[in-house]
C-alpha positions in Angstrom: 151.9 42.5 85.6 149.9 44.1 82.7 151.1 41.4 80.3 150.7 38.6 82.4 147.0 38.9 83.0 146.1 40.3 79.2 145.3 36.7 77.6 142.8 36.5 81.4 141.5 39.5 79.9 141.0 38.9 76.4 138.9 35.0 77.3 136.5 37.2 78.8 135.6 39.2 75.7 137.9 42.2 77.0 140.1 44.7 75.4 143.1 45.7 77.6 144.5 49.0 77.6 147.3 50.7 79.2 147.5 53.7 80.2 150.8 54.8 81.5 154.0 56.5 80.9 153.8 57.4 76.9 151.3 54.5 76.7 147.7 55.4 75.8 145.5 57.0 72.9 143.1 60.1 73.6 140.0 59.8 72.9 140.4 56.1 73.4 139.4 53.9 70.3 135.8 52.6 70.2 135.6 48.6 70.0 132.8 47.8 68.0 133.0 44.0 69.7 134.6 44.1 72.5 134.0 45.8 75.9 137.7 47.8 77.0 139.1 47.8 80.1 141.6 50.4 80.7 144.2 50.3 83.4 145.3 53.9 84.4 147.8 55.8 86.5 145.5 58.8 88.2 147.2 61.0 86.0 146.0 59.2 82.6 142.8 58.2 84.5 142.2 61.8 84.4 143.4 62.6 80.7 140.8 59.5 79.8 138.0 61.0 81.7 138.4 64.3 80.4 138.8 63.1 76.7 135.4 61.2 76.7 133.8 64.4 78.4 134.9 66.7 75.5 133.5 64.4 73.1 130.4 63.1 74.9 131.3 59.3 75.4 130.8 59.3 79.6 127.8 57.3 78.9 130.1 54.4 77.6 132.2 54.1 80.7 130.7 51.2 83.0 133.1 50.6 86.0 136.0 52.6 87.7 137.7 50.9 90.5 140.4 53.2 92.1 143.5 51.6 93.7 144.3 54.3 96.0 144.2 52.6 99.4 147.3 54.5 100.6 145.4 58.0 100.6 142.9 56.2 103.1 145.9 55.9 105.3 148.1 58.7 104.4 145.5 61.6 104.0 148.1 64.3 103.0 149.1 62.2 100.0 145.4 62.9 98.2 146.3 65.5 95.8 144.2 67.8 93.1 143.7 65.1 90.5 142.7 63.0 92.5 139.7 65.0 93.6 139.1 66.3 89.9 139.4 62.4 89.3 136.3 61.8 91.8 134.1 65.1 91.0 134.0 63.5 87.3 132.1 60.4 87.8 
């Protein structure tokens, strides 16, 4: 999926980065002409958040959407991170 949408991506003026697996660099790069938009598993969402916070780039992060509709469903499943994840931004 991540390939398939990253020429949609780029049209608009986007960078796409993943962020999963071994895929992923900490602090993220700064574009200086494009805008990035970083898709995450929660766990590297949270790596990503915590990298920008220790060197005091939050103020460059624009949107966050979360795909965690499950949790909404199956309340047990919400875990540490994913709280940590929320108490960030």
């Amino acid at each position: 999926m991540f390939d398939s949408i990253r020429n949609d991506v780029f049209i608009l003026g986007f960078h796409l980065e993943e962020y999963a697996a071994s895929k992923g660099r900490y602090p993220p790069i700064k574009r200086r002409m494009k805008r990035s938009l970083y898709v995450c598993t929660i766990e590297k969402a949270n790596s990503l958040i915590n990298s920008l916070i220790e060197k005091n780039r939050m103020p460059e992060l624009g949107i966050v959407v979360v795909d965690e509709v499950y949790s909404l469903i199956k309340p047990e499943i919400l875990n540490f991170i994913f709280y940590l994840y929320y108490s960030y931004i």
